[in-house]
Every structure is written in structure tokens, then in C-alpha cells.
N, C-alpha and C positions, 0 to 999 in steps of 0.2 A: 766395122766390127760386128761380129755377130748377137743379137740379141741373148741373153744370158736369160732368158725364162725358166731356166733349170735350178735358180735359185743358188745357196753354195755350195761347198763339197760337204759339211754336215748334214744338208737338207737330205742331201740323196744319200749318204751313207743312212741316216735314221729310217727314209723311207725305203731301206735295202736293195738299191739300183744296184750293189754289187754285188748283191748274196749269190753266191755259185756263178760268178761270173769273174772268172781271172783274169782273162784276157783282156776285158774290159780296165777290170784295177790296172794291169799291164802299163795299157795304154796310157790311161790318166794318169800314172806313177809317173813314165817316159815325158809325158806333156809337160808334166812340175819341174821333173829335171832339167829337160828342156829350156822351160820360159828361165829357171834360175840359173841357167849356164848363161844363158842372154843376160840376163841382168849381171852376173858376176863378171862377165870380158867387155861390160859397156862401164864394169867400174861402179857397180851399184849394187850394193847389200841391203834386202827388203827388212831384216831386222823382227818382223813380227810372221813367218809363213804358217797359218793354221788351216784347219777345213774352214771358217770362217772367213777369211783372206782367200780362196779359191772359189772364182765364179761357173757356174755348169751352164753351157748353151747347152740347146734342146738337140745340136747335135753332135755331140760326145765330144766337144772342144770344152779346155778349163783354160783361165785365166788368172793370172795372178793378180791380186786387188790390194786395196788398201799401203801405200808405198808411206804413211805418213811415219813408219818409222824407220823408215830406209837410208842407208848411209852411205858418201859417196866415200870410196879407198883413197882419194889422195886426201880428205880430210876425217880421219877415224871421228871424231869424236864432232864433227860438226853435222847435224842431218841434211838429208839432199834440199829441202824446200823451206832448209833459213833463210834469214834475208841475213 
């Protein structure tokens, strides 16, 4: 996995890594969707997705974090990592 020293998506949005940069938001828009279509066809709803919850490597990859409120579809109401 690649190292995330980018900090998360509020870091860089505060430090204006998008300002006049569309194509970049573009991309990182496409990535989110991405990782949450993954997560949604493996049957897993993250439950919490903010800029806080997305990781920034240093090279223009994000990741989705924090799964502790994440829900699996065949159990709505139970979360992925109960015992």
C-alpha cells in the first residue's frame, strides 16, 4: 500500500491542493467513487465517508479509512467488525 504522507482529504483541501485544479478534484471524486463501488458490490457500507475518513498519498491516490462504522447488507443493523 502506498504510504499516505499526504495526510487526509481536509488536510489538502485546507492547504488548497485543489484550488484551480479540476481535474485533479476529478480524479480524486472518480477514486471515492471507485473505492465505494468496491465497498458497495463486496457487500460493505463505510457508514461514516468524510474528508477526514479519506487518506492522500503523496501520489494523487486517496483511500478510504476508517471502516469502524461500516455495515455489512446482509446484516443492516449489525456492524462489519462485531463479534
Amino acid at each position: 500500500m502506498d504510504d499516505c504522507e499526504g495526510g487526509d482529504l481536509t488536510e489538502a483541501i485546507v492547504q488548497g491542493v485543489f484550488r484551480s485544479n479540476d481535474s485533479l478534484v476529478k480524479d480524486v471524486f472518480l477514486q471515492i467513487i471507485d473505492g465505494l463501488h468496491f465497498c458497495h458490490e463486496s457487500n460493505v457500507f463505510h457508514g461514516d465517508v468524510t474528508p477526514d475518513n479519506i487518506l492522500c498519498s503523496t501520489e494523487g491516490r486517496v483511500y478510504l479509512s476508517d471502516f469502524s462504522k461500516a455495515m455489512d447488507s446482509s446484516w443492516p443493523d449489525v456492524p462489519v467488525d462485531s463479534s
